[in-house]
C-alpha positions as CSV (number, residue, x, y, z in Angstrom):
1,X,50.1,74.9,129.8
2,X,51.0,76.9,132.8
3,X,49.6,80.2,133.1
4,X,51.9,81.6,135.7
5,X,54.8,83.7,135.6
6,X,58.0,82.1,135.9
7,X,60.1,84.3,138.2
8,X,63.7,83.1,137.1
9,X,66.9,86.1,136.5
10,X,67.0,86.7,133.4
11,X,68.4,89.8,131.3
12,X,65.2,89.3,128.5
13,X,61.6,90.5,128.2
14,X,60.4,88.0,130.7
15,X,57.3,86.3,129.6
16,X,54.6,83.4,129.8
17,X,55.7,80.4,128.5
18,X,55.2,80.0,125.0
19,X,55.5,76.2,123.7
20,X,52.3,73.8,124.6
21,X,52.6,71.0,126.6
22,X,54.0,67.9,125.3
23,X,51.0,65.6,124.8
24,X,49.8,62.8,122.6
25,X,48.3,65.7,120.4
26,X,51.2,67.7,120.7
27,X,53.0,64.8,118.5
28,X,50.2,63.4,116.2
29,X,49.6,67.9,114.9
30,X,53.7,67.8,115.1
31,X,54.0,64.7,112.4
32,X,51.2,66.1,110.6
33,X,52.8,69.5,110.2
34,X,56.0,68.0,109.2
35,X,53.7,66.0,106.5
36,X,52.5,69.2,105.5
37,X,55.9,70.8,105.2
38,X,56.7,67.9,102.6
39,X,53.9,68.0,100.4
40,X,52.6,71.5,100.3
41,X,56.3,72.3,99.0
42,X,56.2,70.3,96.6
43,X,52.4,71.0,95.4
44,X,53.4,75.1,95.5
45,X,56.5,74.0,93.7
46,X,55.5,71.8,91.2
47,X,51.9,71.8,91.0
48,X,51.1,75.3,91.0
49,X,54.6,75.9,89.1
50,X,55.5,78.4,91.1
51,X,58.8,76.9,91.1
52,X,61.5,76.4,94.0
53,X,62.7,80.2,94.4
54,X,59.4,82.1,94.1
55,X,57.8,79.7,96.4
56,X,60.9,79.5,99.3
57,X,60.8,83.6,98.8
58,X,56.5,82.8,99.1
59,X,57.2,80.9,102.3
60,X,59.8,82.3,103.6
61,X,57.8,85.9,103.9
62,X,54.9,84.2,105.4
63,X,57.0,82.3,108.1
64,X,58.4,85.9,109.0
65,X,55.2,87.3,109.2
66,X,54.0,84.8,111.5
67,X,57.0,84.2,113.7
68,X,56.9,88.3,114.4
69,X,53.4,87.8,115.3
70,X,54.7,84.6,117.6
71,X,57.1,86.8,119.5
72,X,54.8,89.9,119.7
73,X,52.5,87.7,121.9
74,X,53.1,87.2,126.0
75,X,51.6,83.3,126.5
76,X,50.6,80.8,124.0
77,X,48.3,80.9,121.5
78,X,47.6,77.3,119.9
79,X,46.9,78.9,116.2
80,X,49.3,81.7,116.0
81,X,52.0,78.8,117.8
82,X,50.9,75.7,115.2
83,X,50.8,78.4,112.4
84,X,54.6,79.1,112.9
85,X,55.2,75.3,113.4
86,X,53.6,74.1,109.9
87,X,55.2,77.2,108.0
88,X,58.9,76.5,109.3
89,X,58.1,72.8,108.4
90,X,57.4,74.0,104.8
91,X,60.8,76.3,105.0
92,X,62.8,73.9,106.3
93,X,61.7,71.4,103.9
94,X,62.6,74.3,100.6
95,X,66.3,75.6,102.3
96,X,67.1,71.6,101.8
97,X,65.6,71.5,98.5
98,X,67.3,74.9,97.1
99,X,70.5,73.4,98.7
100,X,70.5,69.7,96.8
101,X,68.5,70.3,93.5
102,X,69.3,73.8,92.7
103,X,72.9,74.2,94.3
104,X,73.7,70.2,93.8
105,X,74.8,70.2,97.4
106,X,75.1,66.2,97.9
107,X,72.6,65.5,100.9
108,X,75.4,64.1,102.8
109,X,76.8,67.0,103.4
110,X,74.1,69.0,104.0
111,X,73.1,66.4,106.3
112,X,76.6,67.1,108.1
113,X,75.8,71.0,107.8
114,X,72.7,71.1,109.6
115,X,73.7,69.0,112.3
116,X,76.5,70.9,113.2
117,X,74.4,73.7,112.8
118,X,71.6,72.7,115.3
119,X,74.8,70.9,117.5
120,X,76.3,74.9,117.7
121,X,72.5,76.4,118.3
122,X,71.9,74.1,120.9
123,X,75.3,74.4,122.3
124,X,75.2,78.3,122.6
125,X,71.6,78.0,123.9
126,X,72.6,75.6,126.6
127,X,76.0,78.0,127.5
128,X,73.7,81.2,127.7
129,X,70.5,79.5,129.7
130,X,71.7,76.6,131.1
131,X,68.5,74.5,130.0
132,X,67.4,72.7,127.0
133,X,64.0,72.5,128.3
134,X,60.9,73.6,126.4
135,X,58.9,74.2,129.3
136,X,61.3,76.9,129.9
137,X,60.4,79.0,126.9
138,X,59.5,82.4,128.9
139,X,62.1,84.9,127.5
140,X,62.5,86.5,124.5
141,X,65.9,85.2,123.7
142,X,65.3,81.6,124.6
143,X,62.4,82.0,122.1
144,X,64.9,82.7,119.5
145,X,66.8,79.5,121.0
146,X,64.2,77.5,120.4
147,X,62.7,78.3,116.9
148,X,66.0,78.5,115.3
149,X,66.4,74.7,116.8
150,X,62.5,74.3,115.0
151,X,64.2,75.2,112.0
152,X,66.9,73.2,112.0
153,X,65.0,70.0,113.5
154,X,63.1,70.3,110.4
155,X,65.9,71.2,107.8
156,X,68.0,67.8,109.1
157,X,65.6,65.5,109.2
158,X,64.9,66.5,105.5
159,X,67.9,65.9,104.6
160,X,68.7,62.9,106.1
161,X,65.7,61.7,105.7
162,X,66.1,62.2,102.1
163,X,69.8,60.5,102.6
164,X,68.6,57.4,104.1
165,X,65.5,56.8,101.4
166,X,67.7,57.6,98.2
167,X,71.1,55.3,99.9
168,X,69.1,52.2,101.4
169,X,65.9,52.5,98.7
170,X,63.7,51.7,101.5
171,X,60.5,52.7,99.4
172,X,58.0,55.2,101.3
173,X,56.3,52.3,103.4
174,X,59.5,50.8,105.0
175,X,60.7,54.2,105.5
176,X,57.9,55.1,107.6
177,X,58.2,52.0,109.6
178,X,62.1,52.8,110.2
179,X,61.1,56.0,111.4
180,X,58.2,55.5,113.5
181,X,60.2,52.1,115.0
182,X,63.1,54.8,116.0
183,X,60.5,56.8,117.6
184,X,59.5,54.2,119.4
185,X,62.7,53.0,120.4
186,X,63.2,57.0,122.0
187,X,59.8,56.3,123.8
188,X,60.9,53.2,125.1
189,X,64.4,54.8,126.4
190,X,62.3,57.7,128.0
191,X,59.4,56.0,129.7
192,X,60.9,52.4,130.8
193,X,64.9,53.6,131.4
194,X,64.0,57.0,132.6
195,X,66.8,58.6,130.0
196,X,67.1,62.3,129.8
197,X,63.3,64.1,128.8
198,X,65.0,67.2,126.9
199,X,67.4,64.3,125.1
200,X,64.3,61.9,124.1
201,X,61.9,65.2,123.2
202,X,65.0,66.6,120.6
203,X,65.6,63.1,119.3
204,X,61.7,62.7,118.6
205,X,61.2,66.5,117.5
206,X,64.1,65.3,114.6
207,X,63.0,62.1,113.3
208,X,59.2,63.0,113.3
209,X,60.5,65.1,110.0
210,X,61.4,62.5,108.2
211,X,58.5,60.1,109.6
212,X,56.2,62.9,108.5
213,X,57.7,63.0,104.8
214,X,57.4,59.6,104.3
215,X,54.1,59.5,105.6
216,X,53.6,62.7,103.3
217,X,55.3,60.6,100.0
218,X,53.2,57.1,100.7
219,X,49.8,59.1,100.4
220,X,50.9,61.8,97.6
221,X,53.1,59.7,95.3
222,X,51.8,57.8,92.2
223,X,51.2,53.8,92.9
224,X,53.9,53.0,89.9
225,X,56.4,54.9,92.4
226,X,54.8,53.0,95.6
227,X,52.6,55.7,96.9
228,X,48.5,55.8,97.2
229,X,48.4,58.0,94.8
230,X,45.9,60.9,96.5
231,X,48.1,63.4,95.2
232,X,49.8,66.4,96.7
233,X,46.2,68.5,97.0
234,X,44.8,66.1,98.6
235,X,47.2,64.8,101.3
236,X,47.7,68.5,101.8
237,X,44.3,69.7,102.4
238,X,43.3,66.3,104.4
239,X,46.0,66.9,106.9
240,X,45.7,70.7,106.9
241,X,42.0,70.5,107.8
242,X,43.0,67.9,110.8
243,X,45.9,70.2,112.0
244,X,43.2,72.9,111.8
245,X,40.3,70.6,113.8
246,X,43.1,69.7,116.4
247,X,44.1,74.0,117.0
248,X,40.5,74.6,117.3
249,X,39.9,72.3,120.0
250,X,43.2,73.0,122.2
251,X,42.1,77.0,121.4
252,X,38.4,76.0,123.1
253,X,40.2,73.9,126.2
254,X,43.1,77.2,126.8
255,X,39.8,80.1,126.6
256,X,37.9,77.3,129.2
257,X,41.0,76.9,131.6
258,X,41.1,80.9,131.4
259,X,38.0,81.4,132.2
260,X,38.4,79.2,135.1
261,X,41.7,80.6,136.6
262,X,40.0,84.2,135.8
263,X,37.2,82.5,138.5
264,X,39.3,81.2,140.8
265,X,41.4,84.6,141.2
């Protein structure tokens, strides 16, 4: 993660850049997040009993919180950053949940909704900045840009993740395999054929969702319905305490690299 100021016009609070590099452990706490988003909903929801509207009004307050304390800062910070990132899995996960099982809104359509809807952000963020690219994250409006994209990453791939599970009846384990053989095929396009980066990294960023919930169903479900049956507490608090182990590392290497640009200066 670059530590320097990038000196490009721009009418926004200029600022470090604020999204980690994209690395190997960049994607494995990014499909564990999106794990997270799945089952913690549904263990707050259902488990606890808070039920869908207290805990989207629950999460949605949290995600708020931690988002203003995102924006507040001037670089980024690997807890405050991977925080944000579980939390608006969680949200993202519970607007696609009010939308189908309390409004009825079939998922196809909100499928349709939420891709036009991260189509338009993406468009308008591409017409104002002229980049897609994360590693461009240094203003306060492209900020905005990019976790309103988050949110919608997240929101689609619930939704058609949910689509493709309920129409084809894939079961949790063929569903992951899908997914994670999509991914693969994006990795492929990237590395060997040299397609676009900000293309392949949007394309992955959206189906890790729904690799992540399937992931998240296959270890929380009950064996009759073709899951391992550890339950949403468990699969919750197992992947929570690797996300967790995985921030506190990065946090040790960011203070170390400080400390040695603060030497070399």
């Amino acid at each position: 993660m670059t530590s320097s100021l990038i000196r490009t016009p721009s009418p926004s609070r200029r600022i470090l850049n604020k999204v980690p590099e994209v690395t190997l452990v960049f994607w494995v706490i990014k499909v564990l997040a999106t794990t997270v988003g799945e089952t913690a909903a549904d263990f707050l929801n259902v488990d606890l009993g808070l039920g869908l509207g207290i805990t989207s009004i629950v999460m949605a307050v949290l995600l708020v919180a931690a988002l203003l304390a995102q924006f507040q800062l001037r670089r980024y910070i690997p807890a405050v950053y991977w925080l944000s990132v579980v939390l608006i899995s969680v949200v993202g996960t519970l607007i696609t949940d009010n939308l189908t099982d309390s409004l009825g809104v079939p998922l196809g359509i909100t499928t349709v909704v939420f891709a036009i809807a991260l189509a338009a952000t993406f468009t308008v963020w591409f017409v104002s900045e002229k980049t897609l690219s994360i590693h461009s994250i240094f203003t306060t409006r492209r900020e905005t840009f990019y976790w309103l994209a988050v949110l919608f990453t997240f929101a689609l791939g619930t939704a058609a993740g949910d689509l493709v599970a309920e129409s084809l009846n894939l079961g949790f384990l063929v569903a992951l395999l899908v997914f994670a053989a999509a991914i693969a095929l994006v990795a492929v396009a990237y590395f060997f054929f040299r397609r676009g980066a900000v293309l392949a990294f949007w394309i992955a960023y959206i189906l890790t969702r729904p690799l992540g919930a399937s992931m998240g169903d296959l270890l929380s479900q009950p064996t009759a319905d073709g899951g391992l049956a550890l339950g949403t507490t468990g699969t919750s608090a197992l992947f929570l305490a690797v996300i967790v182990t995985l921030v506190l590392v990065l946090t040790v290497r960011s203070r170390r690299a400080d400390s040695v640009a603060a030497v070399a200066a």
